[in-house]
N, C-alpha and C positions, 0 to 999 in steps of 0.2 A: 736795697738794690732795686724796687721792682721800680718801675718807672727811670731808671737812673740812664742819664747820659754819660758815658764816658768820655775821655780824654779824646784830644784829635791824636791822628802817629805823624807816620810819614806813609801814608797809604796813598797810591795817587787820588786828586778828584774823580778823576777817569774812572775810578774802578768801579765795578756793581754793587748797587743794595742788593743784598739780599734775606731774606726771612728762613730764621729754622724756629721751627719746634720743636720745644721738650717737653719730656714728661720721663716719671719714675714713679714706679709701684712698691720697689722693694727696699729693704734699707732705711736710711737717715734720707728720706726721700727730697726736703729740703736742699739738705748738705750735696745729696747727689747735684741738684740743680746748680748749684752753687760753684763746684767741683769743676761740671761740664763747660759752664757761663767760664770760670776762670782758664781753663784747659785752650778753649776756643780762642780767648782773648790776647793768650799769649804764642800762637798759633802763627809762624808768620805770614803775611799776605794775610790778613783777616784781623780788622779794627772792629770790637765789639760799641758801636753804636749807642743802642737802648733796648731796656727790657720789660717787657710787662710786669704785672702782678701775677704773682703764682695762685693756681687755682685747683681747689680738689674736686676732682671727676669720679664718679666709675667706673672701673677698664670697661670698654669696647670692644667686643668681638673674644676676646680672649674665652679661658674658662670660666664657668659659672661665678667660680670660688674666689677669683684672679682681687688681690685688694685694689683699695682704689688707687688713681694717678696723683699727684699733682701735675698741674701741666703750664705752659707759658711760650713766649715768641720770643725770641732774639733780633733787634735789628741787626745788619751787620755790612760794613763796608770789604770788599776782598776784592785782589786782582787774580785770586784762579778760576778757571775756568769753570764750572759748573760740574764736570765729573770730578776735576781733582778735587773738590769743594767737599762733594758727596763724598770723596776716598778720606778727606778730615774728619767730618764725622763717623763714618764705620771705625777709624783707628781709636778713635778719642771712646766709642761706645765699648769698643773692647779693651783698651786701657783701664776704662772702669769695670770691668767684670762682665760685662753684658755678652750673655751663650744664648746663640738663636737654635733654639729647641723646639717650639714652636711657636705656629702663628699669632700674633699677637698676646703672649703668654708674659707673664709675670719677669719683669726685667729693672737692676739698678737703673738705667739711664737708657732714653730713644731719644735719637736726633732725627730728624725728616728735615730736609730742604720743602720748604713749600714752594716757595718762589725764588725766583732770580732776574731782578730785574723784571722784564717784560717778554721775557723769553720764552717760545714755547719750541718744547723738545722732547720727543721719542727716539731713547736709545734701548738698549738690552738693560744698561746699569740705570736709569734713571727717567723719569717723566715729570715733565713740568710745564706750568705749574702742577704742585702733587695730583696727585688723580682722583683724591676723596676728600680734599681738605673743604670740599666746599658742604661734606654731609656732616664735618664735626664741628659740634660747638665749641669742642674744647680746641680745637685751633683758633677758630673765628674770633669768639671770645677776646681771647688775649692779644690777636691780629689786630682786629677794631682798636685795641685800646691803643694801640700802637699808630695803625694809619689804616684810620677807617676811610678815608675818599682812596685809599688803593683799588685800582680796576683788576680784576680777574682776568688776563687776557686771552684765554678762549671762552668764559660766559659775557662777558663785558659788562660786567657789573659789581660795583663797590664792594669791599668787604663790610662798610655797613646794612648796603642792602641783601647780601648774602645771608649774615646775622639773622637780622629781619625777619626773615622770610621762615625763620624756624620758629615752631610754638612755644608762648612761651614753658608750657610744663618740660621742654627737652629739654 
């Protein structure tokens, strides 16, 4: 799957790209991946696109102890909106078992919208483009591999020069 183009549907041209991230720490963390990618795919209003390679991280911010992620980008073609988009993923992270207990803590499956389109947006429910994707590698990462000439549209800068710009020991 990682790099794999899917099928086209019947999704209009019109509708938005958009990029989610995933990651899972707990479990058949693969499978989880796998699971989420298929959930999404069959999701209506939302054509799963293309996918990176999966990559193993060390949780971020979590506890000490927290094992590690796999993590990876979803492209994805959809006509909802941006928050119903976001309300896809919170259903699909709790259909898989996923209990927000705490911050950044050990969890089957995280979905994040990083981008939408070229959109930016400050509501209560959501910020975009995400509001730290540009300090992870493990989003960047699997972004780049995806579509590294993408512009960040409040830094206005590629997601490969984002990359970049991190050492390489991070």
């Amino acid at each position: 799957m990682p790099g794999a183009i899917f099928s086209k549907s019947n999704i209009s041209p019109k509708a938005a790209i958009a990029y989610v991230a995933l990651g899972a720490n707990l479990g058949d963390r693969e499978a989880n991946l796998r699971e989420a990618l298929s959930r999404l795919g069959h999701s209506s209003q939302i054509q799963l696109e293309q996918t990176s390679t999966m990559l193993e991280n060390p949780a971020v911010g979590g506890p000490p102890d927290s094992p590690p992620f796999i993590n990876m980008v979803a492209k994805i073609r959809t006509t909802l909106p941006p928050e119903e988009l976001l309300d896809r993923l919170l259903e699909i992270e709790k259909q898989m078992g996923r209990k927000r207990r705490e911050t950044w803590g050990p969890r089957p499956i995280d979905l994040d919208l990083i981008m939408y389109g070229d959109q930016i947006l400050t509501s209560e429910k959501l910020t975009l483009p995400h509001p730290r994707m540009h300090e992870r590698r493990f989003v960047l990462q699997p972004l780049a591999e995806l579509a590294p000439d993408l512009v960040h549209p409040v830094l206005k800068r590629t997601i490969r020069d984002l990359l970049a710009s991190f050492p390489v020991s991070s």
